[in-house]
C-alpha positions as CSV (number, residue, x, y, z in Angstrom):
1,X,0.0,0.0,0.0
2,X,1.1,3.7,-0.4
3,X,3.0,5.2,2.5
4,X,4.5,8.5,3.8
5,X,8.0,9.0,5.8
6,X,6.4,8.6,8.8
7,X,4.7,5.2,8.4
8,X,8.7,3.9,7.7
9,X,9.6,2.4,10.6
10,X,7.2,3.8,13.1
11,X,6.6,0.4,14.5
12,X,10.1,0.5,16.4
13,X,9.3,4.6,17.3
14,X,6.3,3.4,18.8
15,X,7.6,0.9,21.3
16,X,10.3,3.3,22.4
17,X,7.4,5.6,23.7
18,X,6.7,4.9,27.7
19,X,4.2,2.9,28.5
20,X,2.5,5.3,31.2
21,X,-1.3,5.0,33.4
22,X,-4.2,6.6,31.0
23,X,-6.0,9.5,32.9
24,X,-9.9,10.4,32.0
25,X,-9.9,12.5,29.2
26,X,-7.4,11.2,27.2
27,X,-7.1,11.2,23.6
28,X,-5.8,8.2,22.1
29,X,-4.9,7.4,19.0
30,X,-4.9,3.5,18.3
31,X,-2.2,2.3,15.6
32,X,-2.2,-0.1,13.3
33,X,0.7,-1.4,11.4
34,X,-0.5,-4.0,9.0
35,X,-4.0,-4.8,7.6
36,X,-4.8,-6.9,10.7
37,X,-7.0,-6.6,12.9
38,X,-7.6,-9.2,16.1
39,X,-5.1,-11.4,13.8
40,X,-8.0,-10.9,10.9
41,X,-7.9,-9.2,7.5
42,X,-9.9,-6.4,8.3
43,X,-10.5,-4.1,5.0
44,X,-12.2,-1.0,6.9
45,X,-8.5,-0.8,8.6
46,X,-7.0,-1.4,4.8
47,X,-9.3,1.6,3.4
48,X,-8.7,3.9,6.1
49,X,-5.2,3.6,5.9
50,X,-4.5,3.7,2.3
51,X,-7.4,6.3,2.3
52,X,-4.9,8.5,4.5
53,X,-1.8,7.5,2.9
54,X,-3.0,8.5,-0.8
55,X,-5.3,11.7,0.3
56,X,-3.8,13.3,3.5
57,X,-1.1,15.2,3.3
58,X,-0.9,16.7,6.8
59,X,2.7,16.7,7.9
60,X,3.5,15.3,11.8
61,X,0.3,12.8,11.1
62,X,0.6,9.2,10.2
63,X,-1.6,7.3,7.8
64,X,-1.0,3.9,10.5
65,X,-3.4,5.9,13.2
66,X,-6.9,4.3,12.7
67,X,-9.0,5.0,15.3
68,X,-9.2,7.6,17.8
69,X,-11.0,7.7,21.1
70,X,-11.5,9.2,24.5
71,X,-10.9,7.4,27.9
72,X,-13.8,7.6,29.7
73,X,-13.5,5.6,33.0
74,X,-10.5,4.3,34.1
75,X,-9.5,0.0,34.3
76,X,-6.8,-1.8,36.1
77,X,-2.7,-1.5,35.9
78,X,-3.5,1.8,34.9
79,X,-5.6,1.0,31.4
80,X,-8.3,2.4,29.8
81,X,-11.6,0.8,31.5
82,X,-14.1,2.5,29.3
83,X,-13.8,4.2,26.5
84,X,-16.1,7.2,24.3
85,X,-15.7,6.9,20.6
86,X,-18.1,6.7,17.3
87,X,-17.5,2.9,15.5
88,X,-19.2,0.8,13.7
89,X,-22.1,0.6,16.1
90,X,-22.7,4.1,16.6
91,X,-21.3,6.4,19.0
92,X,-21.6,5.3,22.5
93,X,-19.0,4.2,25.2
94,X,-17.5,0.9,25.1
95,X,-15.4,-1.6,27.5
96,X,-11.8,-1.0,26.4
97,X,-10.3,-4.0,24.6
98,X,-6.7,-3.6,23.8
99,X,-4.9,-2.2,21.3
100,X,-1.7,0.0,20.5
101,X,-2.6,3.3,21.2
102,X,-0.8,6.6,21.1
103,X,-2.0,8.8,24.2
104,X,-1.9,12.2,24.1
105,X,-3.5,14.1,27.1
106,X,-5.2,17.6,27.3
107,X,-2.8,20.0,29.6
108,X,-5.9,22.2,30.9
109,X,-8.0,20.2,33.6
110,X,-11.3,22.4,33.2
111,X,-10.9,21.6,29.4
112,X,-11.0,18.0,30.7
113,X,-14.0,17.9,32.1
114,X,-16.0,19.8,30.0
115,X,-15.0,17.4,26.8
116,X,-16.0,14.3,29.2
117,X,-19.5,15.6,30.0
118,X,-19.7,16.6,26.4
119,X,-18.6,12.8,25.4
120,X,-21.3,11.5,28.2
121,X,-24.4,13.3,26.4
122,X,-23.8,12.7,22.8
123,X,-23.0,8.9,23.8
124,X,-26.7,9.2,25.2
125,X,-26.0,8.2,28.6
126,X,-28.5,11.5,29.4
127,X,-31.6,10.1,27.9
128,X,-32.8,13.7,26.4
129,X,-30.5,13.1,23.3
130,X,-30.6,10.4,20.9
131,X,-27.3,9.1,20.2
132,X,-26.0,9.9,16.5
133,X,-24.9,7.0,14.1
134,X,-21.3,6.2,12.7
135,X,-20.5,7.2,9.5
136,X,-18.0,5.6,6.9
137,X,-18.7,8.3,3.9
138,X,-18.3,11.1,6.5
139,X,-14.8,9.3,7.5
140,X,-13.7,9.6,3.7
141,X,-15.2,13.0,2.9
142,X,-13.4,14.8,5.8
143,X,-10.1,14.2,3.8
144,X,-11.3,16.5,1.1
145,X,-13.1,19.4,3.3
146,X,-10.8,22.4,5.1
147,X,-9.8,22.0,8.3
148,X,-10.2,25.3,9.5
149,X,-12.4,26.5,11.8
150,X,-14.6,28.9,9.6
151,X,-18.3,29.7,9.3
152,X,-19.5,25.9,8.7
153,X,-17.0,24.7,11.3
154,X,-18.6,27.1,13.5
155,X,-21.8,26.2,13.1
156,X,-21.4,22.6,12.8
157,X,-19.9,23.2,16.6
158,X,-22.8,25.6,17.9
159,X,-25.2,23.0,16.5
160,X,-23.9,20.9,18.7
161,X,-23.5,22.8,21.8
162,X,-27.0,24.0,21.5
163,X,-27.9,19.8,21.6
164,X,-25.8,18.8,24.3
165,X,-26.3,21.8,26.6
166,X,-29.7,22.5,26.1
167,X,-32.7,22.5,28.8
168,X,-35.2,22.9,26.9
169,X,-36.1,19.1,26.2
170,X,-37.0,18.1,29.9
171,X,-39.7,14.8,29.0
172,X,-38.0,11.2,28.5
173,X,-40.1,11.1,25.1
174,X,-38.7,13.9,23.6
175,X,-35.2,13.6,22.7
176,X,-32.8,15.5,20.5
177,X,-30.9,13.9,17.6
178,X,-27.1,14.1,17.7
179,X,-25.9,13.7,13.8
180,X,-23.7,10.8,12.7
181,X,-19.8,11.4,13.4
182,X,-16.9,8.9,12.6
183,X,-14.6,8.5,15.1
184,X,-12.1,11.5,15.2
185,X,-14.7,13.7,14.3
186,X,-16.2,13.0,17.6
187,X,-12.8,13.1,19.5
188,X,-12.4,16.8,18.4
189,X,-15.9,17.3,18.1
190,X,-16.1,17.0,22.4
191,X,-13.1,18.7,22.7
192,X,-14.3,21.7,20.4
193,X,-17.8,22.1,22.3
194,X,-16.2,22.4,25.5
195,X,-13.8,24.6,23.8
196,X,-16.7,26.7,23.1
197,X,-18.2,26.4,26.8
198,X,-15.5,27.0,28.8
199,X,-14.5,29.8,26.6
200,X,-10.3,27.7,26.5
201,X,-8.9,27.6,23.7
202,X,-8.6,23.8,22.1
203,X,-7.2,23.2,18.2
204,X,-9.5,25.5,16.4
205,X,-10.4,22.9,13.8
206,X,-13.5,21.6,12.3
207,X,-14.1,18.0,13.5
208,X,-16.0,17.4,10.6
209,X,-12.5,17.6,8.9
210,X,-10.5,15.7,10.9
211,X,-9.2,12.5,10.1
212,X,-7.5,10.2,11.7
213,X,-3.6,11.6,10.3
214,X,-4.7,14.9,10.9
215,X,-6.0,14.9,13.8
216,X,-2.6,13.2,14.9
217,X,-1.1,16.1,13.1
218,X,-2.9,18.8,14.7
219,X,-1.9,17.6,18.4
220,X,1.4,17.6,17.6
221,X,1.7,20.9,16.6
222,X,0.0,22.3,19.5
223,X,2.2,21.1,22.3
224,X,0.9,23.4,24.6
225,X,-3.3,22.2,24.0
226,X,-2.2,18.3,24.3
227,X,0.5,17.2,24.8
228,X,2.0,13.4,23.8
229,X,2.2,11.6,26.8
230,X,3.2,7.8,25.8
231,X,1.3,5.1,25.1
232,X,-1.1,2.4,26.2
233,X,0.5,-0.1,28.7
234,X,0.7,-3.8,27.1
235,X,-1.6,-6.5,29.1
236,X,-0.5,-7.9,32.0
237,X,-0.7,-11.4,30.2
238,X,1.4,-10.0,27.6
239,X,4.0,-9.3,29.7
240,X,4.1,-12.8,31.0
241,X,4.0,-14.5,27.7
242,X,7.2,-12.3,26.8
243,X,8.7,-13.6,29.7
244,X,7.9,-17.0,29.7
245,X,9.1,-16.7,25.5
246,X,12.6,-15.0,26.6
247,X,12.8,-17.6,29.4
248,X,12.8,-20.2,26.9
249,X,14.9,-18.8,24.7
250,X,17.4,-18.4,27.7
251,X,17.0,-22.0,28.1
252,X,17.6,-23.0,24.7
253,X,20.7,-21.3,24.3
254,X,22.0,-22.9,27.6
255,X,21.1,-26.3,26.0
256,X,23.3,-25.5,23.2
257,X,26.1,-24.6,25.0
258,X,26.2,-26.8,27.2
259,X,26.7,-29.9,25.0
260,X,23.1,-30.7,23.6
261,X,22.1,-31.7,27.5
262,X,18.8,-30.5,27.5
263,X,18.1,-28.1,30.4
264,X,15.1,-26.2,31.7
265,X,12.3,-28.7,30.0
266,X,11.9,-26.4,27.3
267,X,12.4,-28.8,23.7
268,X,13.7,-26.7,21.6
269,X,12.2,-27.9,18.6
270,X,9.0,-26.6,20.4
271,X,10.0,-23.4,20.4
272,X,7.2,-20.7,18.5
């Protein structure tokens, strides 16, 4: 498939990052670096990153970030527990399943919070607003729109400030409906409304605009908004499967040196 400088190699420059505890409000970035996708072909993650690769061009973004997302609540050995994000069932919260993920962290608290309760209505969890759809043609179209924050990024972002803030829909039966977003349209989407409630300044971008790659992009040039904190801590059973794999490679080259006596019940021909 096509790919940029920054796709070369970016496997290795991702496992150098720390592996640090995700906070609430974090924005992460979840990587791919093949077509895979839990060990399957998956040709949505193919798409979107040749999509990015052939149309994006922003510089500092990566066409290997698929997904983005916000933590939500917070899981064990310091991972994400739940998570807010718009996928292929809609835009709601989800339990956190693992994946490589960039995290890169708001550096104003009140920001923080804002984006969160903005997340928490438009996932529906308040039940005056019907939760919006995702959407695949969106995903593709925002590599083609501007990304600047002008009159229709403006009012795409008032639109939906006047949903999620408004008290004027009080009954259980009558419920506002939040549009259709992909998934890093929704990432800067919360972070943009809260932006315009708190009166703080986040990336001044239209969400509707914002890929994958350029969202990545956009946090990396503004340091001072977000800044890139590490990324996602492997399992715990990872760990120990790297262990127990090293351990028996330890053991196997023991066995050869010793004289082919086999040591440490590990056969080598075994090995995987």
């Amino acid at each position: 498939m096509p790919f940029g400088p920054r796709m070369i190699g970016e496997e290795k420059t991702y496992k150098a990052l720390p592996q640090v505890d995700v906070q609430a409000g974090d924005i992460l970035l979840c990587k791919e670096f093949d077509n895979q996708h839990d060990g399957h072909f998956d040709s949505d993650n193919l798409a979107i990153r040749t999509g990015q690769a052939v149309f994006s061009h922003m510089r500092r973004g990566s066409a290997n970030s698929e997904h983005a997302e916000i933590v939500f609540t917070l899981g064990k050995d310091g991972a994400p527990g739940t998570v807010a994000e718009a996928n292929g069932p809609g835009v709601l919260q989800s339990v956190w399943a693992h994946r490589d993920a960039v995290i890169f962290r708001c550096t104003n608290p009140t920001l923080i919070k804002e984006a969160l309760y903005v997340a928490s209505r438009l996932t529906a969890v308040d039940t005056t607003i019907s939760t919006g759809s995702y959407s695949f043609g969106k995903a593709v179209g925002g590599m083609f729109r501007n990304r600047g924050f002008g009159p229709l990024a403006k009012k795409y972002v008032t639109d939906l400030y006047n949903i999620v803030y408004s008290q004027d829909v009080m009954q259980k039966d009558q419920k506002l409906q939040a549009p259709s977003m992909f998934c890093s349209q929704f990432v800067t989407a919360c972070y943009e409304v809260a932006a315009m409630h708190t009166g703080i300044r986040s990336l001044h971008v239209a969400p509707q605009a914002m890929s994958v790659k350029a969202l990545e992009a956009m946090l990396e040039r503004n340091p001072h908004v977000f800044t890139k904190v590490g990324r996602v801590k492997e399992p715990v059973a990872w760990k120990g499967l790297v262990s127990q794999r090293a351990s028996q490679w330890n053991n196997f080259v023991r066995y050869q040196e010793s004289g082919n006596r086999f040591m440490g019940g590990i056969q080598p021909h075994r090995l995987r």
